[in-house]
Every structure is written in C-alpha cells, then in structure tokens.
KEKE-955565 format. One record per residue (C-alpha): x, y, z. Coordinates in steps of 0.5 Angstrom, whole numbers, plus 500, padded with zeros to 3 digits. Example, Ala and Ser with C-alpha at 12.3 -4.5 7.8 and 13.67 -1.06 7.14 Angstrom:
2
525491516;527498514;
// end
This chain:
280
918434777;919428771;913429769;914436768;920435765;918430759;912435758;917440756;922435753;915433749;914440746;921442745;921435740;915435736;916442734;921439731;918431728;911432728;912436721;918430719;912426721;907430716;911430711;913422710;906420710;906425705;911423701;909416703;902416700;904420693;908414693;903410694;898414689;903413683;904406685;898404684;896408678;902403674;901396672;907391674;909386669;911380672;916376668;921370672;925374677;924381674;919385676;917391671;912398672;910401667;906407668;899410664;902415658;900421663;906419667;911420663;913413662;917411670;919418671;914420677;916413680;922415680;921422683;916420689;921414691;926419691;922424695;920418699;927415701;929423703;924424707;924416711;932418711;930425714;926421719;931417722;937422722;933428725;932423730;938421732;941427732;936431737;936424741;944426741;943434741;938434746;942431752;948434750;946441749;941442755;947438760;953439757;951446753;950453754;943451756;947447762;947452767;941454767;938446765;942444772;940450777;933448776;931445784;931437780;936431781;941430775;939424776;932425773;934430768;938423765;932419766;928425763;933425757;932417758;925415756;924422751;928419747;925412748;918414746;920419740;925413738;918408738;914414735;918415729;919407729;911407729;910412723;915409719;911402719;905406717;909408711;910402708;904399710;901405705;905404700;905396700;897398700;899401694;903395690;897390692;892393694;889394701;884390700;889384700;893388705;888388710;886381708;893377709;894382716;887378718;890372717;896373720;892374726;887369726;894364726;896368732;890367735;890359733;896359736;896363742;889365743;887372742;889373750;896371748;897374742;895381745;900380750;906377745;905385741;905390748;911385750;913386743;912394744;916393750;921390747;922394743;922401747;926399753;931396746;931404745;931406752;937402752;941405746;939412749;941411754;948408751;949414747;948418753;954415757;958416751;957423751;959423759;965419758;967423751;966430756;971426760;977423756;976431752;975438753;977440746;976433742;969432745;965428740;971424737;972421745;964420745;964416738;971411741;967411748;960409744;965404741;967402746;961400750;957397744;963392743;963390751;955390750;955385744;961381748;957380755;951379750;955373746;957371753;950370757;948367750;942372750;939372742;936379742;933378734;930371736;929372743;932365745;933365752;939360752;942362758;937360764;935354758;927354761;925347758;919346763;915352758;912349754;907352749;906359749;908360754;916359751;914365747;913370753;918368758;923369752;920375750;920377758;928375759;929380753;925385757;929385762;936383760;936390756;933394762;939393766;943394759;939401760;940402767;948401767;949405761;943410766;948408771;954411768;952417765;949419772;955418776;959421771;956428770;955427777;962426780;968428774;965432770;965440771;959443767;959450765;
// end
C-alpha cells in the first residue's frame, strides 16, 4: 500500500515541479547562451562582461540572470511549500477524512508524506546542480568544464580507488536524502504539535513548535559533537580507521545519526495524529 500511496504522491508533485523543472534549465541555458556570447575582461579583483553590440551593452545578462534567479528562487520555494501543503492538507485538511478513511495505517501515510518529500527534495537539489553546471559551462566553456570534473575524479581515484569513490557519492547521495528525509520529517511534527497547541492559530504554533525542535536538534547535536558539514565523528572518536576507511565510517555516522533525527520527528508526528489530535 506504501507503494500506491507514493505513486499517487509522485503525480500529484510533478504535475506541479516538473514544468518548474522545465523552465529552470530553461531559463539556465538562455543564461548560459548569453554568457557565452560576452567576453569577460579580467582586471585585479574585478571581473567585467561586455557583450557583442547586438546585445545591447549588458542588458540581456542582466535579464536571463534575473530571469534565472526567479525561476532557481521559484524552484526552492515551490518546493517547500507543496512538501509542507501536501501533508497538511491531505491529513489535517479538508482531504483528511477522505485521506484517513482509506483501510491504510496512519503511520504509512507519515512515512508516505515522509520519503516523498525526501525524494522531490533530491530531485530539485539535482536540477538545480545541473543549472549551474550549464551556466559555469557557459562562463569556462564545457570543455574545461568536463576537463577539471575528469581531474577531479582521477585524484578521487588516486585517493580512494574507483570503488571507494563510488561508494563515497551513493554515501554522499545518501546522505543528503536521509538529511532530507529528516527535515521533512521535522516539518511534519511541527505541523502535528502546531495542530495541537492550536485550532485557530495553527501555522503560528507550527512555525514556534519548528523552532523549538531545530534548537534541541542543534543543541543534542553540539552535544554528541556530531559535525554534519564535515562529517566528523567526534563522539565514537574512531581512531583504528585509517585511510579511506575514516571518510566512509564518518560518512555512515552521519547516515545514521540523521536517520534517527528522521525517525524521532517520524515518531512524534505519528504518535501525535494518533493519540491528541482530532482530525476532520
């Protein structure tokens, strides 16, 4: 039934991001277009574009950035906003009932909500990495593009072997969707707690209760000195890794210690729709 559920979730969202998609490599690729139709002028500390006169002096850099700013700000907002809208709407909304009355456990929708939104978060992460990877394309030229992304990898693979590096990117990828999954997740308690504390006042109580749990999140965190931006396992201190070896288990540690973040906050939401809340 998870299944099911994620497929419905899974059309429900594209219907709605893929055209966002669309339009930001779109809008990404006129940037790069024009970026590479200028020629860039170098000086100590100052870096100046002058386009070819059929573009109207820097005019149309200043469009298609402007134009690619919105649609990259569009991207992440929209984002946010149906990860947050989808939950609260089809659980606590008018779609509730309807939601609730299917023969599925409450906690699968949460889980459901859960790793949806995990996986459109990457998505977007994803696209918006290409976009930029157009435009730098744009500015350098994706010869030298592709030529400092090969060297990149070959000191990878000097390092770590080509087996350890491609290890260290699905850690990576994993990383970053259970840190997703985990903010979701958090969102999602917060919205549970906020329905709780609130009838009338709802969002407000949802925004303190988010507050409130990234300030214990951060504090445990402090705490256990677990480092998320460097992945540093201070805490279990492991100093018989060596080598490569370090990079994964900090890599794992990470994974782990944001996979119970997720399931706490998972735990949280569940339990409270479950047992204080009254859903119309």
């Amino acid at each position: 039934m998870l299944g099911k559920l994620m497929k419905y979730e899974f059309k429900a969202l594209a219907r709605i991001l893929l055209p966002i998609y669309l339009a930001l490599i779109a809008a990404s690729g006129l940037f790069s277009f024009v970026l590479s139709r200028s020629s860039i002028n170098e000086a100590p500390g100052v870096v100046e574009f002058h386009g070819p006169s059929w573009i109207g002096n820097n005019s149309s850099l200043i469009v298609s950035g402007t134009i690619y700013g919105f649609a990259a700000f569009l991207l992440f907002a929209v984002t946010l906003i149906m990860v947050i809208q989808r939950f609260n709407k089809n659980l606590y909304g008018d779609e509730g009932y309807l939601t609730l009355a299917l023969p599925v456990k409450l906690s699968t929708h949460v889980t459901n909500k859960v790793i949806s939104a995990a996986i459109w978060a990457v998505l977007s992460g994803i696209v918006g990495c290409v976009s930029i990877v157009i435009i730098v394309g744009g500015i350098i030229g994706y010869a030298s593009m592709l030529s400092k992304l090969a060297s990149l990898w070959n000191k990878g693979v000097q390092y770590f072997g080509v087996g350890g590096t491609v290890l260290l990117l699905v850690e990576a990828v994993l990383a970053i969707m259970v840190s997703a999954a985990s903010f979701a997740a958090k969102i999602y308690a917060a919205i549970s707690v906020g329905h709780v504390w609130s009838v009338k006042h709802t969002v407000l109580m949802s925004v303190i209760a988010f507050l409130l749990f990234d300030i214990v999140e951060s504090a445990l965190l402090s705490f256990i000195s677990i480092n998320r931006q460097w992945g540093i396992n201070v805490l279990l201190n492991i100093s018989w890794a060596v080598g490569d070896m370090t990079v994964h288990v900090a890599m794992l540690a990470v994974i782990i210690a944001d996979l119970l973040i997720a399931f706490i906050f998972w735990l949280i939401a569940w339990l409270t729709m479950k047992n204080r809340t009254s859903l119309n």
